[in-house]
Biopython code that builds the backbone (N, CA, C, O; Angstrom):
import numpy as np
from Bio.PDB.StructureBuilder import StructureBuilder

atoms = [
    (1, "UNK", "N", (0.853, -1.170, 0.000)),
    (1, "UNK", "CA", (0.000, 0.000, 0.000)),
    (1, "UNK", "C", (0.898, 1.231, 0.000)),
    (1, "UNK", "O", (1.593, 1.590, 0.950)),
    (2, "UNK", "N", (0.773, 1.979, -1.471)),
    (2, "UNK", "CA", (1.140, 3.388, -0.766)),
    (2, "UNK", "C", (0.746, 4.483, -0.179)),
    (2, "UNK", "O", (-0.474, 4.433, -0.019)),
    (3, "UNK", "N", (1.295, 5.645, 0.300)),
    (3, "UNK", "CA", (0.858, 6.629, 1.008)),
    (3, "UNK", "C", (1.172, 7.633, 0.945)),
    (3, "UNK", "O", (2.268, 7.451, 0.414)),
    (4, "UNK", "N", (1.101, 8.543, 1.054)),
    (4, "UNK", "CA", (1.549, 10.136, 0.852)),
    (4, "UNK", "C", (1.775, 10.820, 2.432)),
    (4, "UNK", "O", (1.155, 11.747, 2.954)),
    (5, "UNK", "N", (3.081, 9.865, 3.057)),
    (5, "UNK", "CA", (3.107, 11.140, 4.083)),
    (5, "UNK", "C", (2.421, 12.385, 4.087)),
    (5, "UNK", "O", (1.846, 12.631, 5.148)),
    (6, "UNK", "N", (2.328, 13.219, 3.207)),
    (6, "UNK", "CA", (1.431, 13.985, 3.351)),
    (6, "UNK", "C", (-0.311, 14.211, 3.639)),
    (6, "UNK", "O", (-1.087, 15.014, 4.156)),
    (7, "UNK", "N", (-0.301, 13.297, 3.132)),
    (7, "UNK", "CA", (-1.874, 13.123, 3.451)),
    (7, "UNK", "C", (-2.424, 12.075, 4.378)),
    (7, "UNK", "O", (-3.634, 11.864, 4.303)),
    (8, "UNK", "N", (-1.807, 11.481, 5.125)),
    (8, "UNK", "CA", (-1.155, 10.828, 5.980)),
    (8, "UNK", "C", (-0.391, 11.413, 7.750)),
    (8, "UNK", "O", (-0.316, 10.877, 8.856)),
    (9, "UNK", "N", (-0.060, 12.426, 7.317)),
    (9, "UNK", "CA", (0.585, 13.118, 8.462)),
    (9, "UNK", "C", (-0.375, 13.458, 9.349)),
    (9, "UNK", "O", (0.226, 13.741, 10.386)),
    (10, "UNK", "N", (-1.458, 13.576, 9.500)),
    (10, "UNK", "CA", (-2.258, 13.726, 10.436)),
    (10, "UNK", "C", (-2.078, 12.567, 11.569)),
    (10, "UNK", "O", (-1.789, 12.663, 12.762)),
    (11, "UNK", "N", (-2.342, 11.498, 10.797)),
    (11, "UNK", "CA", (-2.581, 9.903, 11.409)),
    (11, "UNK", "C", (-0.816, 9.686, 11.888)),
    (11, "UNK", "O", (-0.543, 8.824, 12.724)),
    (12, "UNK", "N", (-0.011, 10.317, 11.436)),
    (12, "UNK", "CA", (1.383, 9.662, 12.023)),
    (12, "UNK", "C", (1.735, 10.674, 12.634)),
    (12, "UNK", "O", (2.925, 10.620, 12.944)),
    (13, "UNK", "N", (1.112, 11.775, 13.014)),
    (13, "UNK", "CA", (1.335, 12.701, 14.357)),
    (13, "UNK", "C", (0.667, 12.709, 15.155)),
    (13, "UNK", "O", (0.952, 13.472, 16.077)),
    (14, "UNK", "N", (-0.781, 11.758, 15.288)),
    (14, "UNK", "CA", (-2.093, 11.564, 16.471)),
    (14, "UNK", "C", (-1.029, 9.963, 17.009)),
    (14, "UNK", "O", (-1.147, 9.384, 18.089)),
    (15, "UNK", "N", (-0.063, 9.587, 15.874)),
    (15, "UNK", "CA", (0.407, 8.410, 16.791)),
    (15, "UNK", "C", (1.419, 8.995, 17.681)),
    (15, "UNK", "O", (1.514, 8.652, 18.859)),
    (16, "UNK", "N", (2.361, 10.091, 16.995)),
    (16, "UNK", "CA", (3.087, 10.478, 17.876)),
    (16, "UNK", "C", (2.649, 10.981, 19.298)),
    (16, "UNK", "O", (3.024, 10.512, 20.373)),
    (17, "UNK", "N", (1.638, 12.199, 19.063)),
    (17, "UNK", "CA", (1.389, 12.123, 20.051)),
    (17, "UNK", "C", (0.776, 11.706, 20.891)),
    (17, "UNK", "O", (0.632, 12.172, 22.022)),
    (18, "UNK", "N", (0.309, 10.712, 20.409)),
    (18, "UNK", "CA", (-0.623, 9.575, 21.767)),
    (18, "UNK", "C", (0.576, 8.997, 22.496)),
    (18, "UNK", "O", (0.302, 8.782, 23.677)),
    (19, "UNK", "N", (1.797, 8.686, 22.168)),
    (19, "UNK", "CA", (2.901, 7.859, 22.421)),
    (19, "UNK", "C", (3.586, 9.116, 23.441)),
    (19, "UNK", "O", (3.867, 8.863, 24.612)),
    (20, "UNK", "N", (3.709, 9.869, 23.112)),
    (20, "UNK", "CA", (4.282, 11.188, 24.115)),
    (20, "UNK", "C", (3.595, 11.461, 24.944)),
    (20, "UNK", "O", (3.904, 11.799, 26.087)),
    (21, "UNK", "N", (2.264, 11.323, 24.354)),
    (21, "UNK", "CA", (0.750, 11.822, 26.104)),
    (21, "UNK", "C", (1.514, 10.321, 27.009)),
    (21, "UNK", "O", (2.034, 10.401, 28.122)),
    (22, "UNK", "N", (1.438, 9.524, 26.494)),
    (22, "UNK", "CA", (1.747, 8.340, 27.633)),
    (22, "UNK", "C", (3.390, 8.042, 28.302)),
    (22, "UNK", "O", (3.754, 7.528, 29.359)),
    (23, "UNK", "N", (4.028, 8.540, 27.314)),
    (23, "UNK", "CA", (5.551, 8.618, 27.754)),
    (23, "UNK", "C", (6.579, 9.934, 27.222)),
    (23, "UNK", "O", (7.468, 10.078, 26.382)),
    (24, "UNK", "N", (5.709, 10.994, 28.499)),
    (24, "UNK", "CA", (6.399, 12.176, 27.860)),
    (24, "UNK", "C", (7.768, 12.504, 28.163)),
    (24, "UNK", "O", (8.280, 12.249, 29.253)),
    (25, "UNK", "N", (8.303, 13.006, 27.310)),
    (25, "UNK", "CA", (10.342, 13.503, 27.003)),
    (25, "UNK", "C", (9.544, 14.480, 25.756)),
    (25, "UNK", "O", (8.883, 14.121, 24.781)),
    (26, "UNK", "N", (9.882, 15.721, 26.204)),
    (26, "UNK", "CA", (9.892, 16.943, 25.120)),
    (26, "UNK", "C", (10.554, 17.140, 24.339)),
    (26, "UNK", "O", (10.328, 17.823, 23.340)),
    (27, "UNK", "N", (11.833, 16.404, 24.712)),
    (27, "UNK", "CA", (12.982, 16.746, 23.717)),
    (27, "UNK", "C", (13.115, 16.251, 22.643)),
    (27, "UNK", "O", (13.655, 16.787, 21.675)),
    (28, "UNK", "N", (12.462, 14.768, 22.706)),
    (28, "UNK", "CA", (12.701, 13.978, 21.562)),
    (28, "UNK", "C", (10.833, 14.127, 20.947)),
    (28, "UNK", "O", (10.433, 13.956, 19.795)),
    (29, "UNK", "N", (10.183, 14.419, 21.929)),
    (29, "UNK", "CA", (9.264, 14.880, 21.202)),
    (29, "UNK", "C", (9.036, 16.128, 20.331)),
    (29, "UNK", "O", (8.384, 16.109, 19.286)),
    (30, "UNK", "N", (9.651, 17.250, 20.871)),
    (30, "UNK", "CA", (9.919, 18.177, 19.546)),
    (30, "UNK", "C", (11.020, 17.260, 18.428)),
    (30, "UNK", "O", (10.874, 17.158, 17.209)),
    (31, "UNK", "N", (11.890, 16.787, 19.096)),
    (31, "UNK", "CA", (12.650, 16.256, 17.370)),
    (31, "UNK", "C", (12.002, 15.343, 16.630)),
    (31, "UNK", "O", (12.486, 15.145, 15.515)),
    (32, "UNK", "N", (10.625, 14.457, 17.058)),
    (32, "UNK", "CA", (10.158, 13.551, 16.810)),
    (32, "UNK", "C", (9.178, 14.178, 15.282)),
    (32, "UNK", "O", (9.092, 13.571, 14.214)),
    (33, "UNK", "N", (8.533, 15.541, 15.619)),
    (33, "UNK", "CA", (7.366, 16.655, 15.261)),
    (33, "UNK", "C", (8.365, 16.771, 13.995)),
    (33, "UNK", "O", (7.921, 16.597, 12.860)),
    (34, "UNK", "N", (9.969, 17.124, 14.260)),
    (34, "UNK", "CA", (10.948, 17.860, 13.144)),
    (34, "UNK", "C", (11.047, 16.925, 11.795)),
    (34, "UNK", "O", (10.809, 17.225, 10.625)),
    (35, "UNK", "N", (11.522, 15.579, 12.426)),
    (35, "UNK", "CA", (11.379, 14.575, 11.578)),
    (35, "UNK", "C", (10.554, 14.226, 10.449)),
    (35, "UNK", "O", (10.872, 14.023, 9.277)),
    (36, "UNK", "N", (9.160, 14.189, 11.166)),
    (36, "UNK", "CA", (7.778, 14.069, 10.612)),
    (36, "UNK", "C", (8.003, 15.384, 9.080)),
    (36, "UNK", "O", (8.076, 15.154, 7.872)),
    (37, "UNK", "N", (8.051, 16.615, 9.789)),
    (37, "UNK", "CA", (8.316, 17.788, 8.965)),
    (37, "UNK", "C", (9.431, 17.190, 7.385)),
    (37, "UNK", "O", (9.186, 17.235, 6.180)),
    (38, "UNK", "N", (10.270, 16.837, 7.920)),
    (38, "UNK", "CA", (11.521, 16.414, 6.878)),
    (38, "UNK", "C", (10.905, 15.455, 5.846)),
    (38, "UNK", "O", (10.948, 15.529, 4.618)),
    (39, "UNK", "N", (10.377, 14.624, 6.561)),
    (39, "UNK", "CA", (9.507, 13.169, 5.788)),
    (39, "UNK", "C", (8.223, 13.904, 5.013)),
    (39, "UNK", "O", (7.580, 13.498, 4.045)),
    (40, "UNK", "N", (8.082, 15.137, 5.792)),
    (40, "UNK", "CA", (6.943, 15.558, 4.731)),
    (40, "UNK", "C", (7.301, 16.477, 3.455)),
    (40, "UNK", "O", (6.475, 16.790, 2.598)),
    (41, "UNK", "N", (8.589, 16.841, 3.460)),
    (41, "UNK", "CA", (9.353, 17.680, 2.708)),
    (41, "UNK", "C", (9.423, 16.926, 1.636)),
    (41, "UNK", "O", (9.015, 17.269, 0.526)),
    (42, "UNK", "N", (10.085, 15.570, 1.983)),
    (42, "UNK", "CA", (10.494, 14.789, 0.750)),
    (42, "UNK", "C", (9.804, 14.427, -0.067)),
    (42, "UNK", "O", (10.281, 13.597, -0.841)),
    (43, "UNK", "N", (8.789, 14.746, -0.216)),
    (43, "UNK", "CA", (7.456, 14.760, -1.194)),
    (43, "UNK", "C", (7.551, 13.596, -2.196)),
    (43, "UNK", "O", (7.957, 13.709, -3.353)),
    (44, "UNK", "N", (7.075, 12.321, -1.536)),
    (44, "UNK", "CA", (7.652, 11.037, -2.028)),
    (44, "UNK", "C", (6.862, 9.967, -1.161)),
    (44, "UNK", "O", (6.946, 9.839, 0.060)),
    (45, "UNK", "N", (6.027, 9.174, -2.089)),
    (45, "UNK", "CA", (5.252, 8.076, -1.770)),
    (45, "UNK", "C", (6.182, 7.429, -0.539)),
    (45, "UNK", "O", (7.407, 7.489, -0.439)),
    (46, "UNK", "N", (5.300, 6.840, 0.301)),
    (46, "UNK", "CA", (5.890, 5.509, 1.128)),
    (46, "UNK", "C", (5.177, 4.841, 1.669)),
    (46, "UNK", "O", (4.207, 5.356, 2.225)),
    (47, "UNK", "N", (5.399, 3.292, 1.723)),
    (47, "UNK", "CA", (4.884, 2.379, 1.629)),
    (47, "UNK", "C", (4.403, 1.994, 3.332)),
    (47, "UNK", "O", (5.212, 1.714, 4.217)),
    (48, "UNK", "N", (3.151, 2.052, 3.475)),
    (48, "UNK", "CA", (2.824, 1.271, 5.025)),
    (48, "UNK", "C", (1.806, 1.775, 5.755)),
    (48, "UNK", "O", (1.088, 2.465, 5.031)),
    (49, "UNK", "N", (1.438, 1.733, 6.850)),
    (49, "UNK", "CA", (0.561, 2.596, 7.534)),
    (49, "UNK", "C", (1.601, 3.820, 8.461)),
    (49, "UNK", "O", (2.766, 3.717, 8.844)),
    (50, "UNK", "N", (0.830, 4.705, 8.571)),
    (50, "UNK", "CA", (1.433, 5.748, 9.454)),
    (50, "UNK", "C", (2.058, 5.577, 10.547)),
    (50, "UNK", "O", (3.166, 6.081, 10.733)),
    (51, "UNK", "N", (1.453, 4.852, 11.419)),
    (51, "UNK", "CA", (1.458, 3.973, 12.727)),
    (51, "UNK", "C", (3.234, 3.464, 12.805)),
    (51, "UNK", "O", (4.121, 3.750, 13.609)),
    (52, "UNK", "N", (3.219, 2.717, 11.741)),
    (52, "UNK", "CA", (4.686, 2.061, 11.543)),
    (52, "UNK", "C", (5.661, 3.495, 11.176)),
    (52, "UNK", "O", (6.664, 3.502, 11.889)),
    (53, "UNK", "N", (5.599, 4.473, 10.408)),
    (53, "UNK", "CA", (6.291, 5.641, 10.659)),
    (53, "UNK", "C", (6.517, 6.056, 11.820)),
    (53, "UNK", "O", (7.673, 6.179, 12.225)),
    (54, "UNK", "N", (5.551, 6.321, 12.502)),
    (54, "UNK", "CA", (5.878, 7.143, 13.626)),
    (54, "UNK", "C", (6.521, 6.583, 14.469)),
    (54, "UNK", "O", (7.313, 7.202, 15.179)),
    (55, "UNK", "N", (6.302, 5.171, 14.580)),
    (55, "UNK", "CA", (6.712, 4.357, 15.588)),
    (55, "UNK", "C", (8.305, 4.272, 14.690)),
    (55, "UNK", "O", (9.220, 3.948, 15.448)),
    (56, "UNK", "N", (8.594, 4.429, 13.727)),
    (56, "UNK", "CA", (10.072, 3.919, 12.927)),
    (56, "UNK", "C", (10.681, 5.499, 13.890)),
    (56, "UNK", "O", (11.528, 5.479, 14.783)),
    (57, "UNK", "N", (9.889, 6.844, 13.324)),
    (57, "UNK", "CA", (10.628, 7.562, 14.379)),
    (57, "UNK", "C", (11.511, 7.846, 15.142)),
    (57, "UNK", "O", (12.666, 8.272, 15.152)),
    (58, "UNK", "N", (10.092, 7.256, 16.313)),
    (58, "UNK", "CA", (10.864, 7.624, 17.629)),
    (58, "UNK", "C", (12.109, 6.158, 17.834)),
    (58, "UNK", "O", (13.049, 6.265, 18.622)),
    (59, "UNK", "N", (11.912, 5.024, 17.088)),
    (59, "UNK", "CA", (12.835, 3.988, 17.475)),
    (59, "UNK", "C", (14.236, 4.526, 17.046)),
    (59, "UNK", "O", (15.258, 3.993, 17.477)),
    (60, "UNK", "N", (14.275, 5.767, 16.048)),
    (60, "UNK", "CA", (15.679, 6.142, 15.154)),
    (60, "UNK", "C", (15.795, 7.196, 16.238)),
    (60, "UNK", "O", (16.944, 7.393, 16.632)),
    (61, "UNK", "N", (14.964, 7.812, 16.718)),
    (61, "UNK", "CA", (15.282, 8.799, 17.588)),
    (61, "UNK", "C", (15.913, 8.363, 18.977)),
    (61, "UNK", "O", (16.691, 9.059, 19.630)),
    (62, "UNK", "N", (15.420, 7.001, 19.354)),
    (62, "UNK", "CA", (15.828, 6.789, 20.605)),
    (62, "UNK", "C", (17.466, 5.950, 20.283)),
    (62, "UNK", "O", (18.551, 6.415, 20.632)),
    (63, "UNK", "N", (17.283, 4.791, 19.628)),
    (63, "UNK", "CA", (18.830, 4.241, 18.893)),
    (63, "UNK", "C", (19.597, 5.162, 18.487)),
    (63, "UNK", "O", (20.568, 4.691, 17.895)),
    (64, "UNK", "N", (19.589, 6.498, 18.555)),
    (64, "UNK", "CA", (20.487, 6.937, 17.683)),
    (64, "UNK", "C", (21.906, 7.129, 17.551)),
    (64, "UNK", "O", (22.493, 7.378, 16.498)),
    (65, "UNK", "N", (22.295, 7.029, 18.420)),
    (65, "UNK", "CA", (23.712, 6.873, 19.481)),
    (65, "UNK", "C", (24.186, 6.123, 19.871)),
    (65, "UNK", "O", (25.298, 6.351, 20.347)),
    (66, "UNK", "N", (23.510, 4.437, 19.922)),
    (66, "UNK", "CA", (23.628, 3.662, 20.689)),
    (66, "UNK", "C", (23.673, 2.494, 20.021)),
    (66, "UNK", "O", (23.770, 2.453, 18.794)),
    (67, "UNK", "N", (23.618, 1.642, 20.636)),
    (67, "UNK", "CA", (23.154, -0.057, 20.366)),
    (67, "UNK", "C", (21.441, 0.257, 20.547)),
    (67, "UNK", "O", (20.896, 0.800, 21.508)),
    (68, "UNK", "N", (20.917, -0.180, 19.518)),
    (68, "UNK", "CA", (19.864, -0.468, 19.197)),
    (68, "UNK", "C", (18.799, -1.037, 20.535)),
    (68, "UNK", "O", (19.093, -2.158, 20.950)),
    (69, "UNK", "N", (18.015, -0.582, 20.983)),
    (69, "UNK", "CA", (17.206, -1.382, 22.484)),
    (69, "UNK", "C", (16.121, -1.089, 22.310)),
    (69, "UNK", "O", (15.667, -1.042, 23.453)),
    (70, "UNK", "N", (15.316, -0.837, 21.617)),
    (70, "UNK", "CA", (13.852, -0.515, 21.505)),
    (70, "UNK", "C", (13.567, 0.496, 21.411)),
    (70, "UNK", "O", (14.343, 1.386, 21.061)),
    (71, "UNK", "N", (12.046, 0.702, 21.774)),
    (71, "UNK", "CA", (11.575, 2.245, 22.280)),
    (71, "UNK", "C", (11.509, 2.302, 23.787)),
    (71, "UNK", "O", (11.161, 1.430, 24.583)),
    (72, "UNK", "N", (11.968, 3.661, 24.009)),
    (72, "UNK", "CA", (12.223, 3.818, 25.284)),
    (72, "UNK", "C", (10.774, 3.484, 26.406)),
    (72, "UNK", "O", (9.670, 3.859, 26.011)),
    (73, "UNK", "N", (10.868, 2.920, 27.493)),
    (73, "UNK", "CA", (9.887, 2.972, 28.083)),
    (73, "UNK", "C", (8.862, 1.760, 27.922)),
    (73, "UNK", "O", (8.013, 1.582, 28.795)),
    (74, "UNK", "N", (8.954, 0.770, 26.601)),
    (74, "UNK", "CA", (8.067, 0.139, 26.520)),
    (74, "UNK", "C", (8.850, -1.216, 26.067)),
    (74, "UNK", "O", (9.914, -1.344, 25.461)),
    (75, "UNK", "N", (8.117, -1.990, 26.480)),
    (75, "UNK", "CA", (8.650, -3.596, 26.080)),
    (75, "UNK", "C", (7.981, -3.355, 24.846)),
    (75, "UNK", "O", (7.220, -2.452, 24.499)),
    (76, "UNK", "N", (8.653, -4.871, 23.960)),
    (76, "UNK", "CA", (8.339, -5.070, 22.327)),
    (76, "UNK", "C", (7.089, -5.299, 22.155)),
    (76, "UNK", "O", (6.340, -4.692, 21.389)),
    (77, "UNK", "N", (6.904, -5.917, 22.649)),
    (77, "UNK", "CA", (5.321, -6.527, 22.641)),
    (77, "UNK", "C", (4.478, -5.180, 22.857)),
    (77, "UNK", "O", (3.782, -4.610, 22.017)),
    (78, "UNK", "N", (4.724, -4.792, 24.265)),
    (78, "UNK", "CA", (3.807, -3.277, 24.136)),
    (78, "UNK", "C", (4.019, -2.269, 23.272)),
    (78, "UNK", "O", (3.220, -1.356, 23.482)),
    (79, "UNK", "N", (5.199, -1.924, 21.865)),
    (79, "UNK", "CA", (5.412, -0.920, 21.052)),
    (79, "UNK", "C", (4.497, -1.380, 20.192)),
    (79, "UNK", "O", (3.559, -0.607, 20.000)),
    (80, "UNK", "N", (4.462, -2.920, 19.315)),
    (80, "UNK", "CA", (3.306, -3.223, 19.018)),
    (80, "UNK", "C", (2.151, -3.227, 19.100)),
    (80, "UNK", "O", (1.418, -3.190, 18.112)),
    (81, "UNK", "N", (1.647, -3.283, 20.582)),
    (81, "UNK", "CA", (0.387, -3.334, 20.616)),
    (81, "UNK", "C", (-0.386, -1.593, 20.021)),
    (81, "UNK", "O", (-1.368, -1.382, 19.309)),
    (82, "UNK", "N", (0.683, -0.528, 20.765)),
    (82, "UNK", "CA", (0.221, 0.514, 20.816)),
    (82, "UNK", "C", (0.166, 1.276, 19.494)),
    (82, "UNK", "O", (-0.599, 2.206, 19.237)),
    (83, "UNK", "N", (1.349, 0.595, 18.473)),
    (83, "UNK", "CA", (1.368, 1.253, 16.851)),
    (83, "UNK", "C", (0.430, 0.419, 15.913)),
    (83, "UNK", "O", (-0.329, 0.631, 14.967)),
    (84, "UNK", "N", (0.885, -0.666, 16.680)),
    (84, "UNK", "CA", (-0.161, -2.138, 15.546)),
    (84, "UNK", "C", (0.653, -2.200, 14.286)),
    (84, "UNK", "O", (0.149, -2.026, 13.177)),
    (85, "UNK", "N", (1.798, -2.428, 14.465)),
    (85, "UNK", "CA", (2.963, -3.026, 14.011)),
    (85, "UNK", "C", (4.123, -3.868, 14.069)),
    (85, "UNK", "O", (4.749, -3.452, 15.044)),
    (86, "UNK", "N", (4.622, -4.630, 13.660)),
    (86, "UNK", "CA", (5.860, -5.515, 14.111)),
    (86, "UNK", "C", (7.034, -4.586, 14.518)),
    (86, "UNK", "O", (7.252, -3.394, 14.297)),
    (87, "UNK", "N", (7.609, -5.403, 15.089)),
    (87, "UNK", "CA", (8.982, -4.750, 15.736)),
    (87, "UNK", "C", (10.184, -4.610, 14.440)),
    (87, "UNK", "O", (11.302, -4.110, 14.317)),
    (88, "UNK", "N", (9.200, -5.380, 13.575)),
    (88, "UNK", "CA", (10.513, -5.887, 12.486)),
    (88, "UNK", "C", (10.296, -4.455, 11.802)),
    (88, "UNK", "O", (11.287, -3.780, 11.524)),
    (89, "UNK", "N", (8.773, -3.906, 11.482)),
    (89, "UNK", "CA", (8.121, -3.021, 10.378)),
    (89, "UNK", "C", (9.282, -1.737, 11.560)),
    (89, "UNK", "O", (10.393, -1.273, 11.302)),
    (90, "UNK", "N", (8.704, -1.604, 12.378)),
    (90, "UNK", "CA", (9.183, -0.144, 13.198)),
    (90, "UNK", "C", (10.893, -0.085, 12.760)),
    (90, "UNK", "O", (11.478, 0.876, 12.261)),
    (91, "UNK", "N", (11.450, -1.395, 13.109)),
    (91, "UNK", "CA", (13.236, -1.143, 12.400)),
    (91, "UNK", "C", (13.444, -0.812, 11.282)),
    (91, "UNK", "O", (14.143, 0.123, 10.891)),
    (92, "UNK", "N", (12.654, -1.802, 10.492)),
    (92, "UNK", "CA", (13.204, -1.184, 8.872)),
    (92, "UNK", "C", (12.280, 0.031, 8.629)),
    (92, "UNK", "O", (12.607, 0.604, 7.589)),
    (93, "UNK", "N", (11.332, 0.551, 9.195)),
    (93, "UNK", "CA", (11.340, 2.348, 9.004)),
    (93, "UNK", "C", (11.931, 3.067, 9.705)),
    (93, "UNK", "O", (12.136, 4.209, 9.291)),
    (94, "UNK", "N", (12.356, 2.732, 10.833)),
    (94, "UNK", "CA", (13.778, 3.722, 11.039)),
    (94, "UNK", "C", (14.595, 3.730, 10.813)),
    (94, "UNK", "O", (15.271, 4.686, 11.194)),
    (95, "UNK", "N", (15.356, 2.439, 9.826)),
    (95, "UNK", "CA", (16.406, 2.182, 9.207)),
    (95, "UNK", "C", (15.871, 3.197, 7.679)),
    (95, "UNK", "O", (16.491, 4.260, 7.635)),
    (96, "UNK", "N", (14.969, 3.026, 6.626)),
    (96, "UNK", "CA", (14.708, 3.570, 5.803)),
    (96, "UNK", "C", (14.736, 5.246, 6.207)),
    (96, "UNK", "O", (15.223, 5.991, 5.357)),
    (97, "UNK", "N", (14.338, 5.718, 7.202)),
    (97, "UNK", "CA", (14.248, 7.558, 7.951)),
    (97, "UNK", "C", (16.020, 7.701, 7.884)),
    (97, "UNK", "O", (16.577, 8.513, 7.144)),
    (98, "UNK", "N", (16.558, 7.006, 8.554)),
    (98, "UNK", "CA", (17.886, 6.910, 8.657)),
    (98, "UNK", "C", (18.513, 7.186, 7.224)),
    (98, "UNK", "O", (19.060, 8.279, 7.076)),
    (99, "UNK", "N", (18.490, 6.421, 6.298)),
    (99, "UNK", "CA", (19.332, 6.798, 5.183)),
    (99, "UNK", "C", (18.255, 7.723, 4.509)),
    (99, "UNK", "O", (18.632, 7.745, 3.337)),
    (100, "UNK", "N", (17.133, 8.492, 4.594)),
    (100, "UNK", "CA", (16.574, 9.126, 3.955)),
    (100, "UNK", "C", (17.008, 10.255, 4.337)),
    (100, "UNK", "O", (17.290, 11.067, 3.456)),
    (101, "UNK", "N", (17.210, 10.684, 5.955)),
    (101, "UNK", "CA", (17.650, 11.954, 6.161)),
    (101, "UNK", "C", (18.994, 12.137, 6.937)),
    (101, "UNK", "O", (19.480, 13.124, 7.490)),
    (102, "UNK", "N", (19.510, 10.611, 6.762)),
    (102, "UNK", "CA", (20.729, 10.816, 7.115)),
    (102, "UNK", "C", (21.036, 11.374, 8.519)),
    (102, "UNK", "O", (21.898, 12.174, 8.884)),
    (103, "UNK", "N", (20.076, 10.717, 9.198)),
    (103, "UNK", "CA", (20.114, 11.378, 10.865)),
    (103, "UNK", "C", (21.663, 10.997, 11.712)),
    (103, "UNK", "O", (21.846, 11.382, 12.867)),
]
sb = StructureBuilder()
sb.init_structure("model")
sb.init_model(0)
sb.init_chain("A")
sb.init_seg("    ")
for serial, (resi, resn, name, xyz) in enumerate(atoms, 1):
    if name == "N":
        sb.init_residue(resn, " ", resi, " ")
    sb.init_atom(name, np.array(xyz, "f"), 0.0, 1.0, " ", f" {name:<3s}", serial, name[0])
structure = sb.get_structure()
């Protein structure tokens, strides 16, 4: 399925911020908002539900420095439940955000 981040961005910023109402950090939640912005710049189909963006996100936002450990705050099972995505979908869209904007 494709999608138009853009027309789309509504639904992958009600995920963001449902995910920040429940586990708030401002910091990475404004960079989380910036991101979204960049992905909407690139004016370029992508493939998936929103859900799995946002959630690819914050997983590039939180790995970004590090060894890879999830999303902050939540076991695997619960990042899933709350995006309604695999753990596998959330990596390879923050791996794809990653070489798209070169974070």
């Amino acid at each position: 399925m494709d999608m138009s981040i853009e027309t789309d961005k509504g639904a992958c910023r009600e995920s963001l911020e449902r995910f920040f109402g429940q586990h708030p950090d401002a910091t990475t939640h404004c960079r989380a908002l910036r991101v979204l912005r960049m992905l909407t710049a690139c004016q370029r189909p992508f493939r998936g539900k929103p859900e799995g963006w946002a959630a690819g996100i914050i997983y590039g936002l939180a790995n970004r420095h590090r060894r890879a450990c999830g999303l902050p705050g939540l076991l695997n099972s619960e990042a899933e439940a709350l995006f309604g995505v695999s753990m596998g979908t959330i990596r390879r869209r923050a791996a794809q955000i990653e070489r798209l904007l070169a974070l």
